[in-house]
C-alpha positions as CSV (number, residue, x, y, z in Angstrom):
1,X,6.4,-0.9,-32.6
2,X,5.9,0.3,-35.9
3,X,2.8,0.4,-38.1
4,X,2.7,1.6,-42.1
5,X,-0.4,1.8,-43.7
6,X,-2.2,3.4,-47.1
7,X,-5.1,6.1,-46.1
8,X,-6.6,8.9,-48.5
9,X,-5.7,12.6,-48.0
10,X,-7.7,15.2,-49.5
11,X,-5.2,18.4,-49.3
12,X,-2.7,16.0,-51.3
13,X,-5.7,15.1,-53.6
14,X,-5.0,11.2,-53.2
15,X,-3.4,8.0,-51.3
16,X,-0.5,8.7,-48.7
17,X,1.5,6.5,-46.5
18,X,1.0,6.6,-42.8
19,X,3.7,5.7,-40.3
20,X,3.0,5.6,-36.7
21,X,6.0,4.7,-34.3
22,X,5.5,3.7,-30.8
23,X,7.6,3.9,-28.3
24,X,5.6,3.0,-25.4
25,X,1.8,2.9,-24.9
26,X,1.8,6.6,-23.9
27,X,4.4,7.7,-26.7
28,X,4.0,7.9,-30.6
29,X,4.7,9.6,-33.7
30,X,2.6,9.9,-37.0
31,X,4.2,10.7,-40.1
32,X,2.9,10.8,-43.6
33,X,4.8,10.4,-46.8
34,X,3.3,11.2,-50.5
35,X,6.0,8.1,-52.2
36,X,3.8,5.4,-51.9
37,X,6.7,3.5,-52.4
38,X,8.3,4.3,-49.6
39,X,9.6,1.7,-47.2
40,X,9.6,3.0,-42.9
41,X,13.1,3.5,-43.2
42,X,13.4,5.9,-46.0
43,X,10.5,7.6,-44.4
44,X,12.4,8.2,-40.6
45,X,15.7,8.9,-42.4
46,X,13.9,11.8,-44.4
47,X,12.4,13.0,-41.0
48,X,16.1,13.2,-39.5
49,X,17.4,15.0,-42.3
50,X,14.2,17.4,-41.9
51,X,15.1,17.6,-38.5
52,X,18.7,18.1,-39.0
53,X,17.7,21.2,-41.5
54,X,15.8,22.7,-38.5
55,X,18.3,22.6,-36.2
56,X,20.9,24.0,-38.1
57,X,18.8,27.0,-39.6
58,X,17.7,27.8,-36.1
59,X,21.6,27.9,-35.2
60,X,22.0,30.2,-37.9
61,X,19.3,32.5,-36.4
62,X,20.2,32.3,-33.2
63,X,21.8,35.4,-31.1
64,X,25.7,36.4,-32.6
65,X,28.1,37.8,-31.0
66,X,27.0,41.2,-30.3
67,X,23.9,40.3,-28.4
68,X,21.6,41.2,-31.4
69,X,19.3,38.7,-32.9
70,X,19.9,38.1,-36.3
71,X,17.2,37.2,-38.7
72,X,17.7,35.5,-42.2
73,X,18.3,37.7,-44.6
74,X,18.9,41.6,-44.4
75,X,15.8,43.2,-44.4
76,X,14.6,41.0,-41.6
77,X,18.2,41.8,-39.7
78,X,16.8,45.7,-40.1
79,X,13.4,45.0,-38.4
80,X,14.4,43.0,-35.4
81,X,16.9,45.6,-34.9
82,X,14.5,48.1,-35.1
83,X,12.1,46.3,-33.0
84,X,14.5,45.9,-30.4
85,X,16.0,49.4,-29.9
């Protein structure tokens, strides 16, 4: 099931699209979109490219070959390897 709806958000200082997908009656999502314009679609395809992002910058991150982590730039490669000796 999905529901879309208009509500008020004061950090965005105006109106914002709610999405709330529902699985099952235990299991459900809430996004929230700032395109009032936006159809449910475009708003879950945006979240799985978000998603998509995540997942490959945390591969990127991730432990290399030598065992060290690696951070993502170089100055934080220098302080995890210095926290870690």
């Amino acid at each position: 099931m999905i529901k879309i709806f208009k509500a008020t958000y004061r950090p965005v200082d105006g109106d914002v699209l709610v999405l709330i997908v529902r699985k099952d009656k235990n299991s459900w999502r809430a996004f929230m979109c700032t395109n009032l314009s936006a159809t449910a679609e475009e708003i879950l395809e945006a979240v799985a490219d978000r998603c998509d992002i995540g997942q490959k910058v945390k591969g990127k991150k991730g432990i290399e070959g030598d065992g060290l982590i690696r951070g993502y730039n170089l100055w934080a490669n220098r302080h995890v390897f210095l926290l870690n000796r």
